[in-house]
N, C-alpha and C positions, 0 to 999 in steps of 0.2 A: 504494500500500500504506500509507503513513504516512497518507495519508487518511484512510482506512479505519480505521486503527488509533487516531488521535485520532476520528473522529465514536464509535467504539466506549467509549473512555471516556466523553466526553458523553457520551453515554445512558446507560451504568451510572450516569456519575455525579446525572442528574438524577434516575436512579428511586431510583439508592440514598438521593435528598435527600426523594423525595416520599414515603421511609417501605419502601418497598417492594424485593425482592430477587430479582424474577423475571427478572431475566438472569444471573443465578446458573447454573452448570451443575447440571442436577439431581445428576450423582453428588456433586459438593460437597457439597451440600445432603444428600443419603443419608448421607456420611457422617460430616457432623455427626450426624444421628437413630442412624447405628448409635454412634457415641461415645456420646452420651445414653441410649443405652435400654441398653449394655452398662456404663455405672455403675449405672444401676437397678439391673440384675443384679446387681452385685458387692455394692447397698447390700441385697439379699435382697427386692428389691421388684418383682421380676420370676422367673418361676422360670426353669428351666433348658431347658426345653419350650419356652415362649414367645420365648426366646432364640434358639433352633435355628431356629425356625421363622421367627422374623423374618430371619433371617440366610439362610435360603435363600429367601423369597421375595423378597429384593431381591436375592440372585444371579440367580434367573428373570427379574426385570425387566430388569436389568443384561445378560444374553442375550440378552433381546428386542431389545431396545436397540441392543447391536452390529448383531445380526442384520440389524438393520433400517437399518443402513448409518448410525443416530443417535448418535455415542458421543459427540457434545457436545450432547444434548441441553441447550436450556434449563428453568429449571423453569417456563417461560411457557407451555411446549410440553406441559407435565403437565397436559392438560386430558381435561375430556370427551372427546371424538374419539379421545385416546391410550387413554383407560381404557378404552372401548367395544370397541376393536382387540384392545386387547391381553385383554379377558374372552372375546372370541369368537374369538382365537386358540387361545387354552387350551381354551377349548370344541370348537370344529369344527376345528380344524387338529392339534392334541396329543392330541386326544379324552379328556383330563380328566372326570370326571363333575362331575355339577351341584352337589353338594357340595363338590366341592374347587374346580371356579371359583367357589362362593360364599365359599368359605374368602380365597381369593385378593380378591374384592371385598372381604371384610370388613378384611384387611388392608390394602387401596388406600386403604379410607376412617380409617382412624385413622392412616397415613403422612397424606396429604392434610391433614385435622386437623391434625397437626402442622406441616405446611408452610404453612398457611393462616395457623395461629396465629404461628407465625415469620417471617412476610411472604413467604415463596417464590413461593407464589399466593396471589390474591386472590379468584379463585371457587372453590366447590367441584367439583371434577372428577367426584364421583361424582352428584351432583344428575340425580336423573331415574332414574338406573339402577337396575333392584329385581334380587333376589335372582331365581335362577329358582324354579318355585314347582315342587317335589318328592311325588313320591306316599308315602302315607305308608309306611314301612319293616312290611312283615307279619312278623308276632312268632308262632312258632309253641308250643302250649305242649306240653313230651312229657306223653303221657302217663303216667299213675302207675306203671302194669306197667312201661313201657319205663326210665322215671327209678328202678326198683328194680330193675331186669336192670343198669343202667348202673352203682347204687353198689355193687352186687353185684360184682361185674366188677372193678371199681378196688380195691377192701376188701382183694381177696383179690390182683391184681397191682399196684398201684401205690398204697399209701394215701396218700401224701405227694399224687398229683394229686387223692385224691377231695378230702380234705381242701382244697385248693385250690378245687373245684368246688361243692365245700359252702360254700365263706366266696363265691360268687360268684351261686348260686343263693339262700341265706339273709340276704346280707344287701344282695343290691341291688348287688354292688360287680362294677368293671366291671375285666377282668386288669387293664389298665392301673394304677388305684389301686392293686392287691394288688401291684404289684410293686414300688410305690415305697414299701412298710411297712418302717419299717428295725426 
């Protein structure tokens, strides 16, 4: 055991000398990035959305991770092969749609970034892997008659929703935005 436990220092300590930090545990490393990116937040340079969402997509990872009997993972181990598993996990195994496993890749590769630029890893893990490619969303338009039986309808039961429906059809704007209007 004390073997083992001096050669384990050599090796951090020679990659920690050769610049690099891939024996690092990745949750370390995660949470250094969630420290970082939740000062961002705090300094208003990230909103509150982008926060949430970072913060549950490395809870998913971090379950994967158990799951998968890895909970010391190294960040050496954060490569390709990991990223691929773990997209076509969420894909065929959780049955995710193709939008939110691309949501999921697009958050792998700016963690990654960040871990690349930090020395964690050295290659990029998402290198090679594309987006899946989505059929385009069909957008139906009502027609006139129906969109005047609709504001018809609201005017006279709910005008606070037409009015809503109105700033959503007139100006492009998507609930989301209209709810964050203070």
């Amino acid at each position: 055991k004390e073997i083992n436990e001096n050669l384990e220092k050599d090796l951090n300590s020679f990659f920690s000398s050769s610049g690099t930090k891939e024996f690092t545990e990745f949750d370390e490393a995660v949470n250094i990035y969630i420290n970082q990116f939740t000062t961002e937040f705090k300094d208003a340079n990230l909103s509150s959305d982008t926060l949430k969402t970072y913060l549950s997509r490395i809870k998913n990872i971090r379950k994967y991770i158990k799951d998968t009997g890895d909970e010391n993972l190294l960040c050496c181990k954060f490569n390709n092969d990991f990223v691929i598993e773990y997209l076509d996990y969420l894909r065929y195994e959780k049955g995710v749609s193709a939008r939110t496993r691309d949501n999921y890749y697009t958050f792998i590769r700016t963690l990654s970034g960040w871990m690349m630029q930090n020395k964690y890893i050295i290659e990029n893990p998402c290198e090679g892997i594309t987006k899946i490619q989505k059929r385009k969303t069909e957008k139906t338009v009502i027609p006139k008659l129906e969109r005047e039986l609709i504001f018809d309808y609201y005017q006279k039961t709910n005008f606070n929703f037409l009015v809503f429906c109105l700033c959503c059809y007139y100006c492009l704007a998507r609930r989301t935005e209209l709810s964050k209007i203070k």
